[in-house]
C-alpha positions in Angstrom: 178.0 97.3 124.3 174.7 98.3 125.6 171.5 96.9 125.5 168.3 99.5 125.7 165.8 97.6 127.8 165.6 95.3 130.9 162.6 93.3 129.7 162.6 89.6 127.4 163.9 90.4 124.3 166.9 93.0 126.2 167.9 90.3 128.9 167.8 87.8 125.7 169.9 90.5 123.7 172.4 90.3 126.5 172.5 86.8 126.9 173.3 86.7 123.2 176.3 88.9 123.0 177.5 88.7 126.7 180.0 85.8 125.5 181.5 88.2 122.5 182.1 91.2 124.0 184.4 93.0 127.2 180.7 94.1 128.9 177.4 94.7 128.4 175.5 97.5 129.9 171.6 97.0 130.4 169.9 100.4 130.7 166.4 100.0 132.0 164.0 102.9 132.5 162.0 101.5 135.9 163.9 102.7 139.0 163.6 98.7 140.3 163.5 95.6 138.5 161.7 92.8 140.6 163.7 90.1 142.2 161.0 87.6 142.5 158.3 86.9 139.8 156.1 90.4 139.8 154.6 92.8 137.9 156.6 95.9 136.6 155.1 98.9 135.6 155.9 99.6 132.6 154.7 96.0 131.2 151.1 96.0 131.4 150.7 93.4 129.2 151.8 90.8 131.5 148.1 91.1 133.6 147.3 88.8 130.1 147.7 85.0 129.7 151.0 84.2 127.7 151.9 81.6 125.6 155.6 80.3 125.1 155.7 77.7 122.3 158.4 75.3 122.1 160.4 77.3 119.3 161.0 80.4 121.7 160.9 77.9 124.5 163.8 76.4 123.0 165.6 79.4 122.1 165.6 80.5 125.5 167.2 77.3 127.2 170.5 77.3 124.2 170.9 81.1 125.4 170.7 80.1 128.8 170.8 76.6 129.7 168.9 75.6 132.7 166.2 78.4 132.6 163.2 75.8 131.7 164.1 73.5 134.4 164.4 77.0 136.6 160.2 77.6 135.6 159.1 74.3 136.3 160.7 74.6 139.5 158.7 77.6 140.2 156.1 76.1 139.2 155.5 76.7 135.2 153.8 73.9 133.4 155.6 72.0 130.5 152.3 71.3 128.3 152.4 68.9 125.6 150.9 69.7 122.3 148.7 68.4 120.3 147.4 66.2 123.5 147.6 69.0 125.7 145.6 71.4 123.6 141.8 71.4 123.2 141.5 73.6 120.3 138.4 74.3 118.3 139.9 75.6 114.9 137.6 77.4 112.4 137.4 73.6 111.1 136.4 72.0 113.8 137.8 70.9 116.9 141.0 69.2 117.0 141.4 65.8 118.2 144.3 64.7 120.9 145.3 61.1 120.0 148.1 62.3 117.9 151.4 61.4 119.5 153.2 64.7 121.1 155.8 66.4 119.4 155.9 69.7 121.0 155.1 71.6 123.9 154.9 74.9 125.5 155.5 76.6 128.5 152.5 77.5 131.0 153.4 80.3 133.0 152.7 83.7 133.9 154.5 86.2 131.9 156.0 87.5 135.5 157.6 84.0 136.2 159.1 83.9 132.6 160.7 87.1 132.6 162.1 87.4 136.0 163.6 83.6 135.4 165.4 84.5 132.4 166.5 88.7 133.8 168.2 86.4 136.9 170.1 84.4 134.6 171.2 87.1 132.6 172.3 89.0 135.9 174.6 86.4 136.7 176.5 86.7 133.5 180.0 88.0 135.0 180.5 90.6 132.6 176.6 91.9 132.5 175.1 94.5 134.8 171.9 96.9 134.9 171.7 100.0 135.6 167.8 101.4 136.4 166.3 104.2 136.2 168.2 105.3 132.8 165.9 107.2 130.3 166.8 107.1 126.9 166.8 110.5 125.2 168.4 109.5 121.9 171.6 108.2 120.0 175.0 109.6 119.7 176.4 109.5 116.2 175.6 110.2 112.6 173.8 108.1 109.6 177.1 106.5 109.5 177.6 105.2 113.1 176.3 105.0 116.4 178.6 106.1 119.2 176.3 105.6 121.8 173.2 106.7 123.8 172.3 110.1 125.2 170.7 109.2 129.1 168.9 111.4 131.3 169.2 109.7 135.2 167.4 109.6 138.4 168.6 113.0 138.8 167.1 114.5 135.7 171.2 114.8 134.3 172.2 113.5 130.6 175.2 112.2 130.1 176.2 110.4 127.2 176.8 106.5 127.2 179.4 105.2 124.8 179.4 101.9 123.0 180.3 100.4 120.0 177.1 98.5 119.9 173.6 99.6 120.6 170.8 97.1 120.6 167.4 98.8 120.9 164.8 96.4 123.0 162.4 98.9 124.1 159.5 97.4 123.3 156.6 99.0 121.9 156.8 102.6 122.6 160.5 102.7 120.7 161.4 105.4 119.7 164.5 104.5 117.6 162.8 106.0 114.2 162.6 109.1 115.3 166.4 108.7 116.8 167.7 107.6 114.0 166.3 110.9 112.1 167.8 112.8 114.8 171.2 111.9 113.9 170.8 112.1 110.2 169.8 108.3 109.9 167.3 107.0 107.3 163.3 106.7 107.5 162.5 103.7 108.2 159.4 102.3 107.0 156.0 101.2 108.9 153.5 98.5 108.3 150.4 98.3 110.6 147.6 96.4 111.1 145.2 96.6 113.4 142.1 94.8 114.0 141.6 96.8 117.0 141.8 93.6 119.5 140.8 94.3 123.2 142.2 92.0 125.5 140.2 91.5 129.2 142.3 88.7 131.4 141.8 87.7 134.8 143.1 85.0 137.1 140.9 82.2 138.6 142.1 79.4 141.1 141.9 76.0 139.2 139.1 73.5 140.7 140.3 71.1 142.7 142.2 68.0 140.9 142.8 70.7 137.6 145.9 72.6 139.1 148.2 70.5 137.0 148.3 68.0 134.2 145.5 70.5 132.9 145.9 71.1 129.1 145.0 74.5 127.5 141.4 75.5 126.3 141.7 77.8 122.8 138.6 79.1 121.4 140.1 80.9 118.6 137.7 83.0 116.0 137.0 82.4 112.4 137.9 84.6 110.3 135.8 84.2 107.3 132.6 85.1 109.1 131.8 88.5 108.2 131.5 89.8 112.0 134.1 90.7 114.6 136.5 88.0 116.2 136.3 86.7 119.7 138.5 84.5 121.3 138.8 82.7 125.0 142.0 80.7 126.3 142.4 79.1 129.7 146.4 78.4 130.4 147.7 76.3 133.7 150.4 78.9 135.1 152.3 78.3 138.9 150.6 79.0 142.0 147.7 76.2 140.8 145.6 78.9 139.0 144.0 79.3 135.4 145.3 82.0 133.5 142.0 83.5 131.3 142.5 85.9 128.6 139.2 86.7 126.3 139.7 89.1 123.5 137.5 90.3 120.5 138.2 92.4 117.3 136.8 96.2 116.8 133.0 95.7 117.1 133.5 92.9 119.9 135.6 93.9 122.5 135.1 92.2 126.0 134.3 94.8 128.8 136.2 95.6 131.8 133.2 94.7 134.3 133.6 91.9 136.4 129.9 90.9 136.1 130.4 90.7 132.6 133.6 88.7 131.6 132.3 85.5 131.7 129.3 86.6 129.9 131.8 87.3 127.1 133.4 83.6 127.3 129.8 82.5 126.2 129.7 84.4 123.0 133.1 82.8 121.4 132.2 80.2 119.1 131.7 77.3 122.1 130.8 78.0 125.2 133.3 75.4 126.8 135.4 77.8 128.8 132.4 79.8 130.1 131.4 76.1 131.3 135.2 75.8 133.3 135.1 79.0 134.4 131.8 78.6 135.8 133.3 76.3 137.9 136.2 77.9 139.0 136.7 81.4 141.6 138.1 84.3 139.9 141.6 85.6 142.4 142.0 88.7 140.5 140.3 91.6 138.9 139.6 91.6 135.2 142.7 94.2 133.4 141.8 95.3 129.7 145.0 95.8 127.2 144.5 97.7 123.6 147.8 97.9 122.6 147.4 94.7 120.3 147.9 96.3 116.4 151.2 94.0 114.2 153.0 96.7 114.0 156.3 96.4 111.3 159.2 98.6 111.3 161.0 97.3 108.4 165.0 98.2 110.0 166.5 95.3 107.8 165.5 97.6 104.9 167.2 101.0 105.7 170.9 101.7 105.7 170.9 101.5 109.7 174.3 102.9 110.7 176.7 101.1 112.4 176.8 99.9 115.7 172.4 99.9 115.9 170.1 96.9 115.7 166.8 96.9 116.7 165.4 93.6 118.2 161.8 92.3 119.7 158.8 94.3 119.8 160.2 97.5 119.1 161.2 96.0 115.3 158.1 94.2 114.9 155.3 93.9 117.4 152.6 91.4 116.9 148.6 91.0 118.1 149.4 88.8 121.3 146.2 86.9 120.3 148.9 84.2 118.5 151.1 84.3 121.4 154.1 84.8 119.3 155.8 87.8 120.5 158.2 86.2 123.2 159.2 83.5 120.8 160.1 85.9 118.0 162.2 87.8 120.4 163.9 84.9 122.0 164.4 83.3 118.1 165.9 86.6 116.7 168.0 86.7 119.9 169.8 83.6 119.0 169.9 84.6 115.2 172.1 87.8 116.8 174.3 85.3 118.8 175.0 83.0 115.3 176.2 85.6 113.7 178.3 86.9 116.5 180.0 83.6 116.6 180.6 84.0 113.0 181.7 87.6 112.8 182.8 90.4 114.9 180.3 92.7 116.2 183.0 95.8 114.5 183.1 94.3 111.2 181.9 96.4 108.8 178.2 95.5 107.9 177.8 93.7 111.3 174.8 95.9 112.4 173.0 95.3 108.6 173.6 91.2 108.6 172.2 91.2 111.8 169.2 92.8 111.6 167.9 90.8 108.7 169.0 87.3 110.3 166.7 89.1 113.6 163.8 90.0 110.6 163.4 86.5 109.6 161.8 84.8 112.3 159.8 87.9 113.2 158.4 87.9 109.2 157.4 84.6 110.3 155.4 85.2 113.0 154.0 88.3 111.2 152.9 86.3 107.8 150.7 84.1 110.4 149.1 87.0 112.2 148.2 89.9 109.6 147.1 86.7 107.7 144.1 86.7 109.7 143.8 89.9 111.1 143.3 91.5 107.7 139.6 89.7 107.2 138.1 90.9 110.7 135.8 93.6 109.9 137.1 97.4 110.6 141.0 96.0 110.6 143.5 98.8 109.4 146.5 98.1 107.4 144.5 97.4 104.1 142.1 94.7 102.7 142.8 91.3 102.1 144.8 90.5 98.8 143.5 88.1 96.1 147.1 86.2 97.9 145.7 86.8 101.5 142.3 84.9 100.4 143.6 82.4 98.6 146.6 81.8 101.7 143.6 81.7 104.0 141.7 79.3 101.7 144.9 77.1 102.0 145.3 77.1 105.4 141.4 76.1 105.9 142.1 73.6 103.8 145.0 72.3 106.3 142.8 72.8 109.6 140.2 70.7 108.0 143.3 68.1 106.5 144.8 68.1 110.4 141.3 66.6 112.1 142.1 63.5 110.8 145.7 63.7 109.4 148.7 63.0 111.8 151.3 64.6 108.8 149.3 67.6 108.6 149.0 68.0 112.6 153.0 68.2 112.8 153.3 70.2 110.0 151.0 72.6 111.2 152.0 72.5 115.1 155.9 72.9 113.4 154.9 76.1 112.7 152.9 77.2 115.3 155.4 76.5 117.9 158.2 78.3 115.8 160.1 75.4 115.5 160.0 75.4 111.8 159.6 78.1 108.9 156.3 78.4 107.3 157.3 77.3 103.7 156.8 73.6 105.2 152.9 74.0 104.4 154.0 74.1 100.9 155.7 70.9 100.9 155.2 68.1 98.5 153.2 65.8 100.8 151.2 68.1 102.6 150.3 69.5 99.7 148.8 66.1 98.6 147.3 65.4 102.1 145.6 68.8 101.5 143.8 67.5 98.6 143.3 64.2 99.8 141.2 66.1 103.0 141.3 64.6 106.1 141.2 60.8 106.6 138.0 61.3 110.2 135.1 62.5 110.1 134.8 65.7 111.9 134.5 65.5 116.1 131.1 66.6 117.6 132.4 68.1 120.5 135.6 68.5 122.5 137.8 65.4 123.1 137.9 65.7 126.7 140.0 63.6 129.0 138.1 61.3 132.3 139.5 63.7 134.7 138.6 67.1 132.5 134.8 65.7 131.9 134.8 65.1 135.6 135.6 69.0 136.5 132.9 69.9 134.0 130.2 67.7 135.1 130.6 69.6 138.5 127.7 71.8 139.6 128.5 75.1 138.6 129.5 78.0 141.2 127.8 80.3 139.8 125.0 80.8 137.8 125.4 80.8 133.8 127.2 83.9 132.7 127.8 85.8 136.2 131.3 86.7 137.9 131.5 86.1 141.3 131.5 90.0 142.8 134.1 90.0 145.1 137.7 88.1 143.5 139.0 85.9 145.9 136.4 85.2 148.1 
C-alpha cells in the first residue's frame, strides 16, 4: 500500500495498516524529513501552540505503544485537566477543585510529530521515500491502481498499490484526482470565520517551566463582535508556547510591539499579565489557513483502493485544537476495520472512510458550532438548531462551574474521549436545568505558586514586546 504524506495523520495511517499488509510505502514531498524535533517546510502551522487532548493522545499510544512516554522523555508535559486548565468560558471561569479525569499532552507540534514519524520508521515493513510529488491517481471510478509521481529528477513514473491512503493535508488535491480518473464529485462544506493566528515562544519565569497548567481565554460567541482568543501551553525546552488568534474584524498583527497588546483585548487580561512577565525567544509567525473545511468522501462512490484521512478529508479551525486528535482517532477507526476485514474486500475503501468520518463529524459539530455566530463567517448563518445547540451548551458551561457531572461530561468530549451525544444524556440533562450548584468565581482560581509568578514585577511595561527576542 502507499500512504500520501509523511506528516501526523500519514505516519498514523501507516502505523495503522503496517501490521495488515506485505509494505507500506510513505511518499512525502519534502526532499528531507527531520530526525530530531524541527520545523519542516511545508508545515507552517507548527510555529502555533498545539493542543493534544487525551482522546488523540490515546489513540496515538494503542497505534504505537511507548510514544507518550517517548514525549515526556523529551520533555512534553502530561497536563491534567480540569486542575491543570485555567479556563474562562463564555460562563465564567472554571474552577479546578474537580478531581482529574483527563489530560493532554503539552508539546510543540515539532516534538509530537517527529516522536510518532520515528516510531513509524522503525516498523520493519515501512519506509519513506522523499522528495515524491504527487501528480495524480492511476485507475478509473472503479479502482485505484496507484499514484502517478514526479521525483527529484522532474521523471513520473507510476507507483502501484492496491491501497492508496491520501494524508496530504490541507492543500489535497484528491477531488480534483478523483475527477481525473472518471471518479465522482465530491462534495465541500466550508466555514470560515476568517481566524488569524499570531504565536510566539517566550521562556517560562523562573519556578513556571513545569507543573504549569494551561491559560485559555477563549471568545464568546454570542457577543455581536469579532472573536479573540489567548492560550499559554507548557511545551519542552522550559518555554510557554503563546498562540492569540481573532476572527475577521480582529485579527492579531504580525508586529512584535504589538502582540501582547493584543493579549490584553481577549476578554481577561490574565495572559497579557504572564506574559508581561516572561521574555519572548522567538519571533511572532501569523497563520490564516484556519477555515473547517469538509470534503464529504464517505458520501461519494470512492473507488476502490482510496481513502482519504486527516486534514485533507476534513480540516478544522485549530482554535479547538482538535485536528491531531481527529487524525490520530480516525487512524485507529482504519486499523479496526482492518482487523476485521481485508483491505481487498470489496467495499473495504467505502466502510473505511465512514468509520474515519465519524470522529472527524465530531470534532467538526463542535467547531462550525461556534464559528458560524462570529460576525463575517462564511459557510452560512446560524440555524434556528445552531442557536438553540449554542443556547444548550451555555447552559452546560454555566451547569459545569459548580457541577462535577457536568465537568466530566463536558471535558469527555472535549478531549475526544467520548462522542458528543453524551450532552444529551438523561442526567445531564437534568443537571442542566437544575444550573450549577456555586456561585460563579470572581476571578481565576490560581494556584500559591502561579499567584506568586504573577505578583512578580512585570518586565516590561503593560502592553509592550520586548524588541529584540531572546535577549
Amino acid at each position: 500500500m502507499v500512504v500520501l504524506g509523511g506528516g501526523l495523520a500519514g505516519t498514523l495511517a501507516a502505523a495503522a495498516l503496517a501490521p495488515h499488509v506485505r509494505e507500506v510505502l510513505v511518499l512525502e514531498h519534502d526532499s528531507v524529513l527531520p530526525e530530531a524535533p524541527a520545523p519542516r517546510p511545508r508545515l507552517p502551522q507548527a510555529a502555533h501552540a498545539h493542543i493534544l487532548w487525551a482522546g488523540g493522545a490515546d489513540a496515538m499510544e494503542e497505534l504505537l505503544p511507548g510514544v507518550t512516554a517517548e514525549w515526556l522523555a523529551a520533555g512534553a508535559h502530561r497536563i491534567p485537566i480540569p486542575n491543570g486548565m485555567v479556563s474562562f468560558s463564555p460562563a465564567g471561569w472554571y474552577r479546578r477543585s474537580w478531581p482529574d479525569t483527563h489530560y493532554l499532552i503539552g508539546a510543540s507540534r515539532n516534538l509530537i510529530d517527529w516522536a510518532v514519524r520515528a516510531r513509524v520508521l522503525r516498523l520493519p515493513n515501512v519506509r519513506v521515500q522523499t522528495g515524491s510529488k504527487v501528480c495524480g491517481l492511476e485507475g478509473d471510478a472503479a479502482r485505484v491502481l496507484g499514484v502517478v509521481v514526479r521525483d527529484a529528477q522532474d521523471e513520473r513514473r507510476l507507483v502501484a498499490a492496491d491501497l492508496v491512503v491520501d494524508a496530504t493535508g490541507r492543500g489535497s488535491r484528491s477531488t480534483r484526482w478523483l475527477r481525473d480518473i472518471g471518479g465522482p464529485e465530491v462534495r465541500e462544506t466550508v466555514v470560515d470565520a476568517g481566524v488569524r493566528y499570531a504565536s510566539r515562544r517566550y521562556r517560562a519565569p523562573e519556578g513556571a517551566e513545569t507543573n504549569w497548567p494551561v491559560i485559555h481565554i477563549p471568545a464568546d460567541p454570542r457577543q455581536d463582535r469579532p472573536g479573540l482568543f489567548a492560550t499559554i501551553i507548557s511545551i519542552e525546552n522550559g518555554q510557554w508556547h503563546v498562540s492569540l488568534s481573532g476572527t475577521r474584524g480582529g485579527e492579531p498583527s504580525a508586529g512584535e510591539d504589538l502582540f501582547e497588546v493584543f493579549a490584553r483585548r481577549v476578554r481577561h487580561p490574565l495572559v497579557a499579565e504572564l506574559l508581561a512577565r516572561a521574555e519572548p525567544v522567538s519571533e511572532v509567525s501569523v497563520f490564516t489557513r484556519t477555515a473547517n473545511r469538509r470534503r464529504h468522501f464517505e458520501q461519494a462512490a470512492l473507488p476502490e483502493g482510496f481513502i482519504v484521512l486527516g486534514d485533507a478529508a476534513t480540516s478544522l479551525n485549530p482554535v479547538y485544537g482538535h485536528g491531531m486528535s481527529a487524525a490520530a482517532r480516525g487512524a485507529v477507526a482504519l486499523r479496526d476495520l482492518a482487523r476485521r476485514t481485508s483491505l481487498l474486500s470489496p467495499g473495504f475503501s467505502s466502510k473505511a472512510q465512514r468509520a474515519i468520518a465519524r470522529p472527524a463529524a465530531a470534532a467538526w459539530t463542535l467547531a462550525v458550532g461556534q464559528d458560524r455566530f462570529y460576525p463575517g463567517a462564511v459557510g452560512g448563518k446560524p440555524s434556528l438548531v445552531d442557536r438553540l445547540g449554542a443556547r444548550y451548551v451555555h447552559r452546560l458551561n454555566h451547569t459545569a462551574i459548580g457541577n462535577a457531572m457536568v465537568v466530566r461530561r463536558l471535558t469527555d468530549v472535549m478531549t475526544m474521549r467520548r462522542p458528543a451525544h453524551i450532552l444529551g444524556l438523561p442526567d445531564v440533562l437534568l443537571a442542566a436545568l437544575l444550573g450549577s450548584r456555586m456561585p460563579l468565581l470572581d476571578g481565576p482560581e490560581l494556584m500559591p505558586r502561579e499567584q506568586e509568578v504573577l505578583d512578580r514585577p512585570p518586565l516590561r511595561s503593560a502592553g509592550a514586546s520586548a524588541a529584540e527576542p531572546g535577549k
